[in-house]
PLY file of the C-alpha trace (Angstrom):
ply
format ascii 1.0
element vertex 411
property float x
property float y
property float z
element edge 410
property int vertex1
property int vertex2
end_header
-20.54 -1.08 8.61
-24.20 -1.56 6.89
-25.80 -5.30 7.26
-26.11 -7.40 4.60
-29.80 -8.17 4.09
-30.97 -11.73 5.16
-32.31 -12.25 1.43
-28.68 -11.45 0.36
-27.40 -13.22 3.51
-28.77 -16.67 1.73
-27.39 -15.84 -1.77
-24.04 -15.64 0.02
-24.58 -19.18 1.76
-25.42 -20.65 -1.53
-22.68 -18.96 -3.44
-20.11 -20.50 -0.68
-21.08 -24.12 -1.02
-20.73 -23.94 -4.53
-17.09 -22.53 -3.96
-16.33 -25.04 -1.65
-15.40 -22.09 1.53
-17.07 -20.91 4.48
-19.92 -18.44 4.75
-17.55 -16.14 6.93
-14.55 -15.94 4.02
-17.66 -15.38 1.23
-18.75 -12.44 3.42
-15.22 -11.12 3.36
-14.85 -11.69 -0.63
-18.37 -9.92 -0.95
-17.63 -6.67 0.97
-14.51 -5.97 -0.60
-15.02 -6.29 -4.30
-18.44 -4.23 -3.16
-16.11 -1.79 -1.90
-14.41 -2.23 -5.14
-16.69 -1.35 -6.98
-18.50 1.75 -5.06
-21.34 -0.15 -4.62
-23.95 -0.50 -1.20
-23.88 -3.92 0.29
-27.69 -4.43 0.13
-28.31 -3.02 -3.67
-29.54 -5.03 -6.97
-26.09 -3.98 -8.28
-23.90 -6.11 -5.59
-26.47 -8.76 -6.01
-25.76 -9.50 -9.76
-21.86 -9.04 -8.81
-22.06 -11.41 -6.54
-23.87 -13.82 -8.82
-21.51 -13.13 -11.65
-18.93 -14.03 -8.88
-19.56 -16.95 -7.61
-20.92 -18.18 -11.72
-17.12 -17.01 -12.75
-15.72 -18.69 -9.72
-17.45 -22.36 -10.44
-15.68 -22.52 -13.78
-13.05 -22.01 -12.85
-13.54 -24.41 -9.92
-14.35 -27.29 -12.43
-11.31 -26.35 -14.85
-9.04 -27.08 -12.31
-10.57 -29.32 -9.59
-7.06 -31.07 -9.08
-5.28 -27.82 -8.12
-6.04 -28.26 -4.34
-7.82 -25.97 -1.73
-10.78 -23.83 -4.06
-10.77 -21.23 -1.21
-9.69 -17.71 -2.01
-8.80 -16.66 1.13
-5.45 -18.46 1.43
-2.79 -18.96 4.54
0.39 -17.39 4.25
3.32 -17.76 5.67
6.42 -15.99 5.82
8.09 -12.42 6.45
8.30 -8.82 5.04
11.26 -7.47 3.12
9.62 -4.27 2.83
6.25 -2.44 4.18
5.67 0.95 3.06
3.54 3.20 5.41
0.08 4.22 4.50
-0.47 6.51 1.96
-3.18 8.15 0.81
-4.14 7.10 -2.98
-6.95 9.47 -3.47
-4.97 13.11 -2.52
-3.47 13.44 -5.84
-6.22 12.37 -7.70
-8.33 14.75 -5.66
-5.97 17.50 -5.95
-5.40 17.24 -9.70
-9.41 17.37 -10.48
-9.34 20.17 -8.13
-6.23 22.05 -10.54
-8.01 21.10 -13.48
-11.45 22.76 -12.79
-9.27 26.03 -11.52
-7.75 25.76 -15.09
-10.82 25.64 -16.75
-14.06 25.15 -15.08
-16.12 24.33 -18.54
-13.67 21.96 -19.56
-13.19 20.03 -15.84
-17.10 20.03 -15.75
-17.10 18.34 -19.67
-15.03 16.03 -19.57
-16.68 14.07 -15.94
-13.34 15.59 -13.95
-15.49 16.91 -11.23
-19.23 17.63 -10.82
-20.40 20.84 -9.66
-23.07 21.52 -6.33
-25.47 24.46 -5.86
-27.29 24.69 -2.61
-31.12 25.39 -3.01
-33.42 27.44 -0.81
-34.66 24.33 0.74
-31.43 23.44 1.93
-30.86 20.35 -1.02
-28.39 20.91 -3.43
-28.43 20.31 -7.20
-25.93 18.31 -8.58
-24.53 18.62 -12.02
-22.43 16.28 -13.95
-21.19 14.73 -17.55
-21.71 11.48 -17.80
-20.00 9.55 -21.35
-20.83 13.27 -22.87
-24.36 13.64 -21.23
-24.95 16.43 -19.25
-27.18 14.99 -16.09
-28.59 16.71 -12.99
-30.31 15.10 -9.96
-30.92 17.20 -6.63
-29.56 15.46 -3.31
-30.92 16.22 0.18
-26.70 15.98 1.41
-23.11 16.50 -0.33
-21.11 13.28 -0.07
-17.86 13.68 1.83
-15.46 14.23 -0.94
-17.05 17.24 -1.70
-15.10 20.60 -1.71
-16.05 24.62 -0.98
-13.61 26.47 -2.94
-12.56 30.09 -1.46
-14.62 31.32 -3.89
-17.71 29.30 -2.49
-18.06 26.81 -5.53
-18.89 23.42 -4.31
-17.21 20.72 -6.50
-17.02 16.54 -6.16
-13.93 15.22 -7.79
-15.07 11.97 -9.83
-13.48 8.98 -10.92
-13.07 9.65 -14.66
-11.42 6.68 -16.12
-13.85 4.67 -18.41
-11.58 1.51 -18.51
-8.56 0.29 -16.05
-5.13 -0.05 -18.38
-6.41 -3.96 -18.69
-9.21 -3.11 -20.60
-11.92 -3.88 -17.60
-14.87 -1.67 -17.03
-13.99 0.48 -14.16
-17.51 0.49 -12.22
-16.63 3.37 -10.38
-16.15 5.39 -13.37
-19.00 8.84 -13.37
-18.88 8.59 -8.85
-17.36 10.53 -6.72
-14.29 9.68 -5.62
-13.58 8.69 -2.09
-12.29 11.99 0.32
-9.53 9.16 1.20
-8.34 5.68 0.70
-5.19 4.73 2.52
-3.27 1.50 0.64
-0.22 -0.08 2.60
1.84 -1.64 0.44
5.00 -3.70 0.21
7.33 -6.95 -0.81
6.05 -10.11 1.26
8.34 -13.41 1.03
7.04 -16.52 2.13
4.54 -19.74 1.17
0.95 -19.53 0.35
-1.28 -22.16 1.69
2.49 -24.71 1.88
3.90 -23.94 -1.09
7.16 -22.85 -2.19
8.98 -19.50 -0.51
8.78 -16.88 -2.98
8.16 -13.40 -3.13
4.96 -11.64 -3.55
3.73 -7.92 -3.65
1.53 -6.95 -0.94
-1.11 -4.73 -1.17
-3.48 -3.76 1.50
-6.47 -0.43 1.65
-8.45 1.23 4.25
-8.49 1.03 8.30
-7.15 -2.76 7.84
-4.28 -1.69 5.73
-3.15 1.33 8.27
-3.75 -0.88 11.20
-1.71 -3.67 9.60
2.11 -2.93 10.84
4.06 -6.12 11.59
8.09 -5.59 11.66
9.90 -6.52 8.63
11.91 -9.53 8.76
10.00 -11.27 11.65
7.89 -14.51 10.74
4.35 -14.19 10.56
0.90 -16.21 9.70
-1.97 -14.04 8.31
-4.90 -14.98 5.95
-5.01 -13.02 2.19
-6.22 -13.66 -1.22
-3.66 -14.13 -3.93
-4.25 -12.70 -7.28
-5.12 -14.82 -9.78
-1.39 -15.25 -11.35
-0.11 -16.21 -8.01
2.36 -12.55 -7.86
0.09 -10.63 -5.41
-1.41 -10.70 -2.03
-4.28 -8.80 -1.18
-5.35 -8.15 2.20
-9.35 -8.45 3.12
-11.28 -5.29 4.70
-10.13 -6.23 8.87
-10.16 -9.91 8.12
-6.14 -10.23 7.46
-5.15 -7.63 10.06
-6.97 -9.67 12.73
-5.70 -12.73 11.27
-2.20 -11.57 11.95
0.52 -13.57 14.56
3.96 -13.70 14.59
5.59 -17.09 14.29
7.18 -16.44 17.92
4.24 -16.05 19.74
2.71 -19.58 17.98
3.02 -22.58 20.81
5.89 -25.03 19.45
3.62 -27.74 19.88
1.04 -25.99 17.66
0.99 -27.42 14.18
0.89 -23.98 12.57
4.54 -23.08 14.37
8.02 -23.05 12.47
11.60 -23.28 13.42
12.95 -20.74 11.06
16.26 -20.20 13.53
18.07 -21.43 11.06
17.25 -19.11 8.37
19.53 -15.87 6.84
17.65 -13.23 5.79
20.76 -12.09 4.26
21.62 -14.72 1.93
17.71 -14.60 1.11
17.47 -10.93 0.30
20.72 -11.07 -1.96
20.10 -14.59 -4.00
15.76 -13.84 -4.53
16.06 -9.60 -4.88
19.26 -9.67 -7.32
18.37 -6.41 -9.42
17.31 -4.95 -6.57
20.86 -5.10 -4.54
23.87 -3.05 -4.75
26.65 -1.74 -2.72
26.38 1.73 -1.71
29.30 3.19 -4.03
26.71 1.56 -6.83
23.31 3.40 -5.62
23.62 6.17 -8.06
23.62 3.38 -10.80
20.86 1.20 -9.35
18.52 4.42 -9.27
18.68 5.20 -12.40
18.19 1.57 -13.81
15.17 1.11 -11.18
13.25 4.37 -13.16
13.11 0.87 -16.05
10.98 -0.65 -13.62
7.30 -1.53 -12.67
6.50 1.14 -9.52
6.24 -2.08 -7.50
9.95 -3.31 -8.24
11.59 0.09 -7.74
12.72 -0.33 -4.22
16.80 -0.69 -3.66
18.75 -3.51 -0.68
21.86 -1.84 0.48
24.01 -2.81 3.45
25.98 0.37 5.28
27.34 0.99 8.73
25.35 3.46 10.92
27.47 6.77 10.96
24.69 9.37 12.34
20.97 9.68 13.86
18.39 12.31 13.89
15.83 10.79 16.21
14.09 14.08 15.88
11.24 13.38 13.93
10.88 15.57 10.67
7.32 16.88 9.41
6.45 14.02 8.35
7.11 11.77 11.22
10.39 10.65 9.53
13.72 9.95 11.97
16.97 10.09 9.58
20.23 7.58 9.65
23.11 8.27 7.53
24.99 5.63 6.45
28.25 4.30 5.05
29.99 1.37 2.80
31.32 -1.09 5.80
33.66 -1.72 3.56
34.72 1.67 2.73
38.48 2.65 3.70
37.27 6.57 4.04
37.10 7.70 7.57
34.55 10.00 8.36
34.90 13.52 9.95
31.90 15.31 12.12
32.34 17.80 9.03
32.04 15.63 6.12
29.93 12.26 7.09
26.76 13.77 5.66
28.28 14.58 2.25
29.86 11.13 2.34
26.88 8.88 4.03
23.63 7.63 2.42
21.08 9.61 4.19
18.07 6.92 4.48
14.44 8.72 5.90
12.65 5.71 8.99
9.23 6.49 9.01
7.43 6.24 12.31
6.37 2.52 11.97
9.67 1.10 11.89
11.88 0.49 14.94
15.39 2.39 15.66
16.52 0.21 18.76
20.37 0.84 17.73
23.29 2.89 18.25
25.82 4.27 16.05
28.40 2.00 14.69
25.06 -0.75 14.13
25.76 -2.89 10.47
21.73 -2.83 8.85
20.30 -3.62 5.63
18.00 -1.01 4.46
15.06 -1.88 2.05
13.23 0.94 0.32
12.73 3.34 -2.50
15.62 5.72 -3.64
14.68 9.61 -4.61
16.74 12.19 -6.06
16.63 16.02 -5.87
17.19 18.60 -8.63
18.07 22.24 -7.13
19.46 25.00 -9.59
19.69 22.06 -11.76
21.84 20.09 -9.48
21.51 17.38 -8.51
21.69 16.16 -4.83
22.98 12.86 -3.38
20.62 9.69 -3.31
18.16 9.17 -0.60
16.00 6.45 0.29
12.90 6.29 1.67
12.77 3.41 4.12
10.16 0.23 3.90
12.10 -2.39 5.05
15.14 -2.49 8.13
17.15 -5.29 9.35
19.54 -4.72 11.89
23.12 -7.03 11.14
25.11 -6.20 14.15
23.76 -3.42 16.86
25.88 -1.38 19.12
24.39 0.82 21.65
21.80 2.43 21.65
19.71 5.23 19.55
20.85 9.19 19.97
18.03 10.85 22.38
15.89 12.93 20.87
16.48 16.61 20.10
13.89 18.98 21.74
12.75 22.10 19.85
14.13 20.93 16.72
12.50 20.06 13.19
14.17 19.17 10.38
13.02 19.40 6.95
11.67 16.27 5.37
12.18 15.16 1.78
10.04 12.07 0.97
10.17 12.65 -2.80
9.06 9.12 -4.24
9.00 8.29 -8.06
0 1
1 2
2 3
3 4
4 5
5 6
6 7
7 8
8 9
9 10
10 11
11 12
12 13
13 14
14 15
15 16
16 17
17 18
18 19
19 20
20 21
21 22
22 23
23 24
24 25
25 26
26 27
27 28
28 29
29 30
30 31
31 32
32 33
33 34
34 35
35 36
36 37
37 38
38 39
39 40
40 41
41 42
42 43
43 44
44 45
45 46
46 47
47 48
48 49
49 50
50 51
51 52
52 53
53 54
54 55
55 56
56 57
57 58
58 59
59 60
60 61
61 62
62 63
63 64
64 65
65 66
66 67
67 68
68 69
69 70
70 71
71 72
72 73
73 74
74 75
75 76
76 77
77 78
78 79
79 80
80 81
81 82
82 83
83 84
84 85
85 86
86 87
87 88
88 89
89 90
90 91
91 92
92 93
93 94
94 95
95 96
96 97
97 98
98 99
99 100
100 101
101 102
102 103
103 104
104 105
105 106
106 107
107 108
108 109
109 110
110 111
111 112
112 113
113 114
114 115
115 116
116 117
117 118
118 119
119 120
120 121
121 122
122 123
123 124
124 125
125 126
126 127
127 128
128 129
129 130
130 131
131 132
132 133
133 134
134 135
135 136
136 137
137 138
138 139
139 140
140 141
141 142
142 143
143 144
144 145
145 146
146 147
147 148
148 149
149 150
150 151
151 152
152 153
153 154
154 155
155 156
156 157
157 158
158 159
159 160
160 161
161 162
162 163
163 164
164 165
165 166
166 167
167 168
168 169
169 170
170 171
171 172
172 173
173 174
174 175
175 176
176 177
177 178
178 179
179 180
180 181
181 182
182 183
183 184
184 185
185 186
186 187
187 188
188 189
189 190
190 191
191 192
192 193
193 194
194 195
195 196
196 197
197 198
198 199
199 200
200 201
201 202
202 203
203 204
204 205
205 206
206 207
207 208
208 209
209 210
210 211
211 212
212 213
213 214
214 215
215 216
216 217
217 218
218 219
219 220
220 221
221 222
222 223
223 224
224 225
225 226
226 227
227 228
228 229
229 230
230 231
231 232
232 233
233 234
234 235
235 236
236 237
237 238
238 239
239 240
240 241
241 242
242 243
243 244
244 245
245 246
246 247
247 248
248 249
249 250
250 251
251 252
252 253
253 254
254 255
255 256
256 257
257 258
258 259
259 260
260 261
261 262
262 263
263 264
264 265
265 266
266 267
267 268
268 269
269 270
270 271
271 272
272 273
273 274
274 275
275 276
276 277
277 278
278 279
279 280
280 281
281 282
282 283
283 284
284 285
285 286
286 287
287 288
288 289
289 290
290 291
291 292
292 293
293 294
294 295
295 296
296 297
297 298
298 299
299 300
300 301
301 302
302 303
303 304
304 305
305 306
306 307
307 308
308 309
309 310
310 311
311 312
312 313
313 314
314 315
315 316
316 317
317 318
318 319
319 320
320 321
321 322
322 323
323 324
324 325
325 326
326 327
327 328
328 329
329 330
330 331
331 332
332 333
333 334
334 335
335 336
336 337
337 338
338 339
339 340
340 341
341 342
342 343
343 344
344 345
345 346
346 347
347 348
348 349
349 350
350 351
351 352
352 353
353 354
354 355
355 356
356 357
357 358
358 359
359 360
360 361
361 362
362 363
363 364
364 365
365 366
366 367
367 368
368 369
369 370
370 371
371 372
372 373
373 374
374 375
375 376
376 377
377 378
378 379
379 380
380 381
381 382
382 383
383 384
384 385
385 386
386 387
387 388
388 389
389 390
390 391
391 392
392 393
393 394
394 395
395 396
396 397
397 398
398 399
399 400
400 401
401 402
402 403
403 404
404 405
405 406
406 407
407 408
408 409
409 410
């Protein structure tokens, strides 16, 4: 991680008094919407950000000076209904710049899809690019990583090609290359920011923080994050929130920060605050089709099923498989049929299977649907979020030599 210049180092200490937070939590806030933005930590560029900042910051300090704490960084409080596992936001981008320049290399190259890279005799390459219509070249002693050799020996850099986010904001990456990977975590948070009420929030966390970042669902935890600024969201902050992270349980009682949640039913919590999220299984077919409606972040489905089957064998993709059933269903299930007749429900590698067959669970996560011959298959869901009602036994042991194909379709 590059320094921050001592020059810039003082900017930052300014900046924080006038926000009212520490130097340490203005650091944070600097790297990351530098990050944001594609910009070095020690160029004029992240300079005037960071004045612009801190300048857009103080007004809105002195609008609403009664509103408590001015920090951004903010103490939360709470557990996770759901926590998706890393995923890679740049691979289809990447891959779809790459499909358009194989479509039509003119017309990829024109429109800023992807900039092209011819290696010189002196070992530099020549970079060419459109830039808001402008064709531009600039020769460059190295590739940067998200570079790509094609079979036939073409060396292109996917680019970020999207002028203006949805909101109308500039995008300031827009013309650079885009990253060879950025891995987001994401998922459904529930709990109090800084004390206040118990709500939901969506959680949203990128890079080596964000895959590091793996508490269990529905265990109480204390981390630090910034909200967004209409109180939905939480971000997490470059390594800042994952080192920030403790569960309730390991907190000394006598510790002000500790809370006696033994009391609370995650149940009754899940099914009053996630309403159009929850369904029986008989219902899931309904429920997927009326979660298509919604924002990506609210498409996730709460069901409650027996355990009927395990594959602890994980799939290609790391997955383990449980199938299961309506509790209250009157059907009894045959070795033949329980597949056809159970919800089959893919546990990725982060989340815990420390149950047998015959275990009641809620499962949190995002339902998918196959098409084959134009058929379509039973409902599947892709699991973010587990908690175990009753458990019985313990897991099936692991089947040696065995894969089994993966699905992991998500819309």
């Amino acid at each position: 991680m590059k320094d921050i210049p001592e020059k810039i180092m003082k900017e930052i200490e300014i900046g924080a008094k006038h926000l009212n937070i520490t130097t340490d939590e203005m650091v944070v806030i600097y790297r990351s919407f530098c990050e944001e933005n594609g910009v070095e930590v020690d160029s004029d560029i992240a300079v005037s950000l960071l004045r612009n900042y801190v300048r857009g910051n103080m007004k809105a300090k002195t609008t609403n000076n009664n509103s408590g704490s001015n920090s951004l960084v903010k103490s939360a409080f709470g557990f996770f209904v759901s926590l998706e596992a890393p995923r890679d936001m740049m691979s289809w981008s990447r891959n779809k710049a790459k499909e358009e320049f194989l479509r039509d290399n003119d017309k990829a190259l024109e429109e800023g899809i992807v900039a092209t890279a011819t290696e010189n005799d002196d070992g530099t390459f020549t970079i060419a690019r459109y830039y808001k219509g402008d064709y531009q070249e600039k020769v460059a002693k190295t590739l940067v990583d998200g570079a790509e050799e094609l079979e036939d020996g073409t060396i292109i850099i996917p680019l970020d090609n999207m002028p203006n986010y949805a909101s109308g904001t500039e995008n300031k990456r827009y013309g650079k290359p885009l990253p060879k990977n950025e891995f987001r975590r994401n998922g459904i948070f529930f709990g109090s920011v800084d004390g206040g009420e118990m709500k939901s929030y969506y959680f949203s966390y990128k890079n080596q923080g964000g895959i590091d970042f793996a508490p269990d669902t529905f265990d109480w935890v204390h981390f630090k994050a910034i909200p967004s600024d209409d109180g939905a969201n939480l971000y997490g902050m470059t390594m800042a929130t994952k080192d920030s992270l403790i569960r309730n349980e390991d907190v000394n009682p006598d510790n002000s920060d500790y809370r006696d949640m033994s009391s609370f039913d995650f149940s009754s919590c899940l099914f009053e605050n996630y309403i159009k999220n929850a369904t029986p299984l008989v219902d899931l077919d309904r429920l997927h089709t009326n979660l298509q409606m919604e924002a990506t972040k609210d498409r996730f489905a709460i069901v409650e099923g027996t355990v009927v089957n395990q594959r602890m064998t994980p799939t290609a993709n790391g997955n383990r498989i449980l199938s299961i059933t309506d509790k209250a269903s009157d059907m009894e299930l045959t070795e033949s049929d329980e597949d056809n007749l159970a919800t089959t429900c893919w546990i990725p590698e982060h989340i815990n299977i420390n149950f047998g067959i015959g275990s009641t669970v809620i499962v949190v996560g995002r339902t998918s649907q196959r098409i084959i011959d134009g058929e379509a298959e039973p409902i599947t869901i892709n699991t973010s979020g587990l908690l175990v009602q009753e458990a019985f036994g313990n897991p099936i042991a692991e089947e040696t030599d065995a894969v089994f194909e993966d699905e992991d379709i998500w819309f």
